[in-house]
C-alpha positions as CSV (number, residue, x, y, z in Angstrom):
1,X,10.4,6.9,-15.4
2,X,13.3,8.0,-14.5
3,X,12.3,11.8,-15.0
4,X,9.5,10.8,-12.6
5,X,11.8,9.6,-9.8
6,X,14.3,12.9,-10.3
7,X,10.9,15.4,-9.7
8,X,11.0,14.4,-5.8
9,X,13.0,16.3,-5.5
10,X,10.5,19.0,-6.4
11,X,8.4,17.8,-4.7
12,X,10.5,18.1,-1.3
13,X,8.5,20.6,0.4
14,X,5.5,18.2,1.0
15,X,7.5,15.7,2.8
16,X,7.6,17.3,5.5
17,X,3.9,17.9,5.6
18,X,3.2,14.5,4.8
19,X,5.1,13.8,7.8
20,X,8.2,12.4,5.6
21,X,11.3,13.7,7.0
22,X,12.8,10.6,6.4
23,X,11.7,10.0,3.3
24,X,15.8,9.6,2.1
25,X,15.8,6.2,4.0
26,X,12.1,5.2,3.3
27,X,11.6,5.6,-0.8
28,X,14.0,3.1,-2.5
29,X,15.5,4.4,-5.5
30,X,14.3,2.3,-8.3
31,X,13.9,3.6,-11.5
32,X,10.9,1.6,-13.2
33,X,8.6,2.2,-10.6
34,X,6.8,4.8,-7.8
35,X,5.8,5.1,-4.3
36,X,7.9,1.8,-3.3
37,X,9.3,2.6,-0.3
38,X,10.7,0.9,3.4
39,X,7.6,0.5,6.2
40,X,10.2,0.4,8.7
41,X,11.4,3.3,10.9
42,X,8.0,4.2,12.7
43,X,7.8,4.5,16.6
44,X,4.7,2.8,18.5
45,X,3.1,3.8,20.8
46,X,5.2,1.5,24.0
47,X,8.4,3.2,22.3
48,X,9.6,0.7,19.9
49,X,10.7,1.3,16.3
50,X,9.4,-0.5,13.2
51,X,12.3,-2.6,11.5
52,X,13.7,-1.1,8.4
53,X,14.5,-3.2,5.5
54,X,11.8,-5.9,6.5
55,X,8.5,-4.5,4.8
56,X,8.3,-3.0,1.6
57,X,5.4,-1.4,0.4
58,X,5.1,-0.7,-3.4
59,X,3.2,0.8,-6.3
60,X,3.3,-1.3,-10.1
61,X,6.5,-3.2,-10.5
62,X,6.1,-4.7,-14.4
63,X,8.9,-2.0,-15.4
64,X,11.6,-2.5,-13.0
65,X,15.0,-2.6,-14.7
66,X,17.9,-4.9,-14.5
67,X,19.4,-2.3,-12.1
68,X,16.3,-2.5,-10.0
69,X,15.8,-6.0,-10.0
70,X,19.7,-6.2,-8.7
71,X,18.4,-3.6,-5.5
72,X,15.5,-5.2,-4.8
73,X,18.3,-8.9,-4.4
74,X,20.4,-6.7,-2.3
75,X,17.6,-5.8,0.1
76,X,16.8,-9.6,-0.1
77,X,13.4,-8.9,-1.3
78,X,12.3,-12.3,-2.7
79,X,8.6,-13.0,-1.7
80,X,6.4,-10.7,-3.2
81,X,2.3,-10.4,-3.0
82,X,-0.1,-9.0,-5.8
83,X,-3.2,-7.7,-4.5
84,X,-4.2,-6.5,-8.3
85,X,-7.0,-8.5,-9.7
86,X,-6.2,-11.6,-12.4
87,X,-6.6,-9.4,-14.9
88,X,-4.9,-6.4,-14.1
89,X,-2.1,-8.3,-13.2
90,X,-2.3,-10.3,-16.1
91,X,-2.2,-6.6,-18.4
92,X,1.4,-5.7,-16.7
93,X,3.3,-8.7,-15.6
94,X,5.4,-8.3,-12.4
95,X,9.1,-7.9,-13.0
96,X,10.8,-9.5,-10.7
97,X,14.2,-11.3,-9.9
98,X,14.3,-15.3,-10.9
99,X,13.8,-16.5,-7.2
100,X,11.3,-14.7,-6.3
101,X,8.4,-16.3,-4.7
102,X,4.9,-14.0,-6.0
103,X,1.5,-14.7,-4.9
104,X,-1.8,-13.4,-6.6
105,X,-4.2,-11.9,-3.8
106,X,-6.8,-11.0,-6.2
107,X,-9.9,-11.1,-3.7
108,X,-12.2,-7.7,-4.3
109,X,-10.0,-6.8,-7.2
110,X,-11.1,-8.6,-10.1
111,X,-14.8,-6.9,-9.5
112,X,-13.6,-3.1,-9.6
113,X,-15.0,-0.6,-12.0
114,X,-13.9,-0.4,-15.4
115,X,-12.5,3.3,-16.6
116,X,-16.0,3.9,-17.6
117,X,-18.2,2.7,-14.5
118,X,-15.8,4.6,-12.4
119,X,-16.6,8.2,-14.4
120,X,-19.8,7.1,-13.2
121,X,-19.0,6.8,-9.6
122,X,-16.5,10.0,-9.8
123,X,-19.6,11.8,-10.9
124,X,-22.0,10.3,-8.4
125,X,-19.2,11.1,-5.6
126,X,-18.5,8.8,-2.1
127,X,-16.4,6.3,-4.3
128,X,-13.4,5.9,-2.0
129,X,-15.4,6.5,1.1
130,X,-17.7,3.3,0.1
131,X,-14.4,1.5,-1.2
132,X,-12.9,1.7,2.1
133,X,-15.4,0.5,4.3
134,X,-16.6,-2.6,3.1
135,X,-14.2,-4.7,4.8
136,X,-15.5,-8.2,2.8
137,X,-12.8,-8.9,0.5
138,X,-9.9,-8.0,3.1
139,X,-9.6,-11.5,4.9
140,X,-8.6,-13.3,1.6
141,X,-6.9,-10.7,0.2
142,X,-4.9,-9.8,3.3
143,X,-4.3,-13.8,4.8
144,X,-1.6,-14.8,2.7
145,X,0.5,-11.9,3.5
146,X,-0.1,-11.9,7.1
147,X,0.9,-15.8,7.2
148,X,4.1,-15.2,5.3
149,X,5.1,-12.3,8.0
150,X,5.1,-15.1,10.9
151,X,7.6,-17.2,9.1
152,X,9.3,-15.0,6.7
153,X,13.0,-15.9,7.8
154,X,15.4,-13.2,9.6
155,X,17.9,-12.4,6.5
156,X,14.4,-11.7,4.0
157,X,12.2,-9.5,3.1
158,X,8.9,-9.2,1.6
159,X,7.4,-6.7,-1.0
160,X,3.3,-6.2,-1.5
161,X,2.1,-4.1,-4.2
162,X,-0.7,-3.3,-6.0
163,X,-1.2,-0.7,-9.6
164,X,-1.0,2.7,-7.8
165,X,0.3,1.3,-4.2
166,X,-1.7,3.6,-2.4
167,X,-5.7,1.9,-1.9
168,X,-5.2,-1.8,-1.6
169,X,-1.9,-1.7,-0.6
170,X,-2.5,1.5,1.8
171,X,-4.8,-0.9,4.0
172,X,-2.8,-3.7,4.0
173,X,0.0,-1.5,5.5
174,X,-2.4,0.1,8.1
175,X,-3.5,-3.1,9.1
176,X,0.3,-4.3,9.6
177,X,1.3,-1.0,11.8
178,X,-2.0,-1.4,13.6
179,X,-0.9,-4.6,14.7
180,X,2.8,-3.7,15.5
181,X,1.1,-0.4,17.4
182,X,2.2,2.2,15.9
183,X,-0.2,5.0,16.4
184,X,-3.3,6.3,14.4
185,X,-1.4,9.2,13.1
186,X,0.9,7.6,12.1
187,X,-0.4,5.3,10.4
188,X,-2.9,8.0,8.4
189,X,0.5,9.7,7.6
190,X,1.9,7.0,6.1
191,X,-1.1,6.4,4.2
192,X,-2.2,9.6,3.1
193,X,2.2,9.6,1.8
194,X,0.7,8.4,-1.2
195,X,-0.3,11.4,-2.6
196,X,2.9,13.0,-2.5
197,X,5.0,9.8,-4.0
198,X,2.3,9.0,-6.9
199,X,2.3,12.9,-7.8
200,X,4.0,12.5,-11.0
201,X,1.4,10.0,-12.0
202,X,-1.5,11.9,-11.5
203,X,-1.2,14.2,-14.5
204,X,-1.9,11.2,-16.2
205,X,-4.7,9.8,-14.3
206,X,-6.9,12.5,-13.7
207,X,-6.7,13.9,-17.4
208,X,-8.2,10.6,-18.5
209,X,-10.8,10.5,-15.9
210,X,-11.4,14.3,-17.1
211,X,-12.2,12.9,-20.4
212,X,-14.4,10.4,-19.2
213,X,-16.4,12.3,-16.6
214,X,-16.3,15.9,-18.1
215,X,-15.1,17.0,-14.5
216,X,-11.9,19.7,-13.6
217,X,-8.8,18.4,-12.9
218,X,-9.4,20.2,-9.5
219,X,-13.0,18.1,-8.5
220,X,-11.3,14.7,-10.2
221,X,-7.8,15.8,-7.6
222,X,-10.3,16.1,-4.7
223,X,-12.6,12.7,-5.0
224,X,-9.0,10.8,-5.6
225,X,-7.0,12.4,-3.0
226,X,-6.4,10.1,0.0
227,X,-7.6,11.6,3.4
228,X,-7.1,10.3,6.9
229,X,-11.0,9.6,6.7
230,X,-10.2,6.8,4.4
231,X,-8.7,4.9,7.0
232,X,-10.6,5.7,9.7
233,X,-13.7,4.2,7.4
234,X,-11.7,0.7,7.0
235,X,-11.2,0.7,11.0
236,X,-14.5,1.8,11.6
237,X,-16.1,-0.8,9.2
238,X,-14.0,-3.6,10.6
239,X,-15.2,-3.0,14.0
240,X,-19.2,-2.9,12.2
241,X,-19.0,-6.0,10.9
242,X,-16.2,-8.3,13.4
243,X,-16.6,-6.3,17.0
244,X,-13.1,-5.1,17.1
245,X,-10.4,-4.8,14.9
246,X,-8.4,-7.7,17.2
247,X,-11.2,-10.2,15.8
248,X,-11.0,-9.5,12.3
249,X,-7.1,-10.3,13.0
250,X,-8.0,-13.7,14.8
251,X,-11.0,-14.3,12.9
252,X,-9.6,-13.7,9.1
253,X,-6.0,-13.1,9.2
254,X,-5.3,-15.8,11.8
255,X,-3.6,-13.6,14.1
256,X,-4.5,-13.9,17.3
257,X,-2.5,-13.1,20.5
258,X,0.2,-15.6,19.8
259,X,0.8,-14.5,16.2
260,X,0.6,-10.8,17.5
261,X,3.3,-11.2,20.0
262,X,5.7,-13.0,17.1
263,X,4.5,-10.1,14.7
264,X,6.3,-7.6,17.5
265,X,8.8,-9.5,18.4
266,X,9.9,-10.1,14.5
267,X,9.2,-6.6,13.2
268,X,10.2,-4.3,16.4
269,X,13.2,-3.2,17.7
């Protein structure tokens, strides 16, 4: 792991496409795990900033070290959501600091495709586009997390996370800057970041899925990769199914007006 932290700095040159110039405040330095970084720092669009060391945003944590465990206390992270399915969760056990509060989110999770059903959606193609705009599972899935953020106290912070950090947990991260109003760009930015932090995973990933599917490593890179589109699918299939995007808040989340205005006034600067 820590091999995989040290190559971003190889990787330095995509920041700033990814739209990451501040990527030294926002990744936190952990050595047993990728792409966990600060969702603070972001303007909206009335001027304000996002709150840094509030949100945290995370791929797998089961390999944190000792060390990490001790930063993750220091940035008073000690309520933590799992949006990875029973099993999957089950397979790689968070690591986390004794007084931690973690919560299970499994909803939509424990029904995704095996390694082998998803070589047959690879091949088929329109995986992630069909993924991200069935908006069923996001209410229960989302809910928890959402309630903790109105009462999570002033000196805390909280941590969501799911295997890569970059699909479940992506959304869930767009739907928090959506409600703080932080603009679409920004938000895809932020989302489509994911690419470059997981990059010394994906070696990994897509030879497998080469072996299953019998694709290139180039056609396996291009049906993973996260695009802007992705997001822009979730919105779009929110507003299909609820009207707007402020429904789906007040209708599954239970965040109405009230709940948005203590969202902004908690999380803003």
């Amino acid at each position: 792991m820590k091999k995989y932290i040290l190559s971003f700095a190889v990787l330095a040159p995509f920041f700033a496409s990814a739209q990451l110039a501040d990527s030294t405040q926002r990744l936190v330095h952990v050595q047993g795990a990728l792409n966990f970084r600060d969702v603070g720092g972001y303007k909206t669009t009335d001027g304000k900033t996002v709150a840094w060391g509030k949100v945290y945003r995370s791929a797998d944590v089961s390999k944190l070290t000792d060390q990490d465990l001790q930063t993750l206390d220091q940035k008073h992270i000690h309520t933590v959501f799992d949006f990875r399915g029973r099993q999957e969760a089950a397979a790689a056990p968070d690591k986390l600091p004794a007084n931690t509060r973690y919560q299970l989110c499994p909803a939509g999770s424990d029904s995704l495709p095996s390694p082998t059903q998803m070589a047959t959606y690879l091949k088929q193609g329109g995986f992630l586009e069909k993924f991200y705009s069935d908006p069923t599972p996001f209410g229960a899935r989302y809910k928890p997390l959402f309630q903790q953020l109105l009462t999570l106290p002033a000196d805390e912070a909280v941590m969501y996370h799911c295997t890569g950090g970059r699909d479940r947990t992506g959304m869930a991260t767009a739907l928090f800057l959506y409600a703080l109003q932080v603009s679409e760009s920004t938000i895809e930015a932020d989302f489509t970041a994911s690419n470059v932090y997981l990059q010394p995973m994906h070696s990994h990933m897509f030879k497998g899925l080469q072996q299953l599917t019998g694709m290139d490593e180039a056609s396996i890179r291009k049906a993973m990769e996260l695009r802007p589109e992705h997001i822009r699918l979730m919105f779009a299939g929110i507003k299909k199914q609820y009207g707007s995007v402020e429904k789906f808040f007040e209708t599954e989340l239970g965040i109405g007006e009230k709940e948005v205005k203590v969202l902004r006034e908690k999380y803003l600067n």
